[in-house]
C-alpha positions as CSV (number, residue, x, y, z in Angstrom):
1,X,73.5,88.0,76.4
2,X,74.7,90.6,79.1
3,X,72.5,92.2,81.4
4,X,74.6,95.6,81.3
5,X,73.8,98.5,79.0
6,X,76.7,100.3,77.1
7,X,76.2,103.5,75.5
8,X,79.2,105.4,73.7
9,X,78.8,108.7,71.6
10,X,81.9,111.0,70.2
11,X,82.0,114.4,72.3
12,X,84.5,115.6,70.4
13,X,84.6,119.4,68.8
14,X,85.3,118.3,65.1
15,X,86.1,114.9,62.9
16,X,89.9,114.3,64.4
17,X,88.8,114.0,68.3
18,X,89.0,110.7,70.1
19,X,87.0,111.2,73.2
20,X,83.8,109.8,73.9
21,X,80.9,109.9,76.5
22,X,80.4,106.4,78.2
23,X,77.6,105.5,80.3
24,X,77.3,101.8,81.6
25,X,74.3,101.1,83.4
26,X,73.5,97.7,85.4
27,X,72.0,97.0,88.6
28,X,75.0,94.0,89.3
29,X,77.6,97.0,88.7
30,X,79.7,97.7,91.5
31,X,80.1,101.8,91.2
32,X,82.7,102.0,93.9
33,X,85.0,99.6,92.4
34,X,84.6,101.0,88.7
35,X,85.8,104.6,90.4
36,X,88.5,103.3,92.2
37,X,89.8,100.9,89.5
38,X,90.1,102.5,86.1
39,X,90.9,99.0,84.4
40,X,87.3,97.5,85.9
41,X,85.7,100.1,83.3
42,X,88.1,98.4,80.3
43,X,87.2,95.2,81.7
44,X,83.5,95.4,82.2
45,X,83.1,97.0,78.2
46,X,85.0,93.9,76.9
47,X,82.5,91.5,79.2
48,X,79.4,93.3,78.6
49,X,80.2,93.7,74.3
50,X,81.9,90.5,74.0
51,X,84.4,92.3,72.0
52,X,87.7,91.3,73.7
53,X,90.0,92.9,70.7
54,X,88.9,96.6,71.4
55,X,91.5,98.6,71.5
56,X,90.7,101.2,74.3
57,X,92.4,104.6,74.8
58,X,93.3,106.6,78.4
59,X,90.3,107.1,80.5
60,X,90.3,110.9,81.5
61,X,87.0,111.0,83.9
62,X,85.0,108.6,86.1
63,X,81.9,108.8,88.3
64,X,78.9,107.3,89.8
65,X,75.6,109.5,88.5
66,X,72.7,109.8,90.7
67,X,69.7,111.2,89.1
68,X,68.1,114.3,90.9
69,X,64.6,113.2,92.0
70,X,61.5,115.5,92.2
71,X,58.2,114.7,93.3
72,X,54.8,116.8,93.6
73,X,51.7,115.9,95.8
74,X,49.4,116.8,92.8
75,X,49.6,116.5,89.3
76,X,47.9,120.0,88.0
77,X,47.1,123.4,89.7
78,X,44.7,125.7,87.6
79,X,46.3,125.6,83.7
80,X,50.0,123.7,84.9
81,X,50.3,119.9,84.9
82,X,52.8,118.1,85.6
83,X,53.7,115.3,83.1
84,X,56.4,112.7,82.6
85,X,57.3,108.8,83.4
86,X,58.9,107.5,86.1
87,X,62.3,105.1,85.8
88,X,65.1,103.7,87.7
89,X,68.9,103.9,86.2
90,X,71.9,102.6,88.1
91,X,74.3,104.0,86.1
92,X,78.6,105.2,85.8
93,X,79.6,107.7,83.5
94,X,83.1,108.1,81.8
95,X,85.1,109.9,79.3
96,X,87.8,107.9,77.6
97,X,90.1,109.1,74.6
């Protein structure tokens, strides 16, 4: 079992598009490499579905996402409240067609 998470979803506009959203999250993912070498991302789907005959097409985007953090010193002020969990992600994000 890998310890890497693998999400994939069409983005396409209608039925006869190939591109997808990818988001491969992991903290023993090395971001920087994945950026700078295109065939890592290829590699790392194959190790982390165990699928080594996918068939993968161009990749047209990569980058590391860092989530946007906000934090408040108190939880309600008169009828607001703040509400929501907390979580840690590290994840990359690419488009591939």
């Amino acid at each position: 079992m890998s310890d890497i998470l693998v999400s994939l979803r069409p983005v396409g506009r209608n039925k006869d598009d190939t591109l997808f959203s990818l988001t491969i999250m992991g903290k023993q993912i090395d971001h920087a490499k994945l950026v700078s070498y295109p065939k890592e991302i290829v590699d790392l789907l194959r190790k982390a579905t165990e699928h080594l005959d996918l068939v993968y097409g161009d990749l047209v985007w990569s980058s590391p996402f860092k989530p946007n953090v906000r934090v408040v010193n108190k939880f309600g002020e008169g009828r607001v409240f703040v509400i929501g969990g907390s979580f840690a992600l590290d994840l990359h994000h690419a488009m591939i067609c």
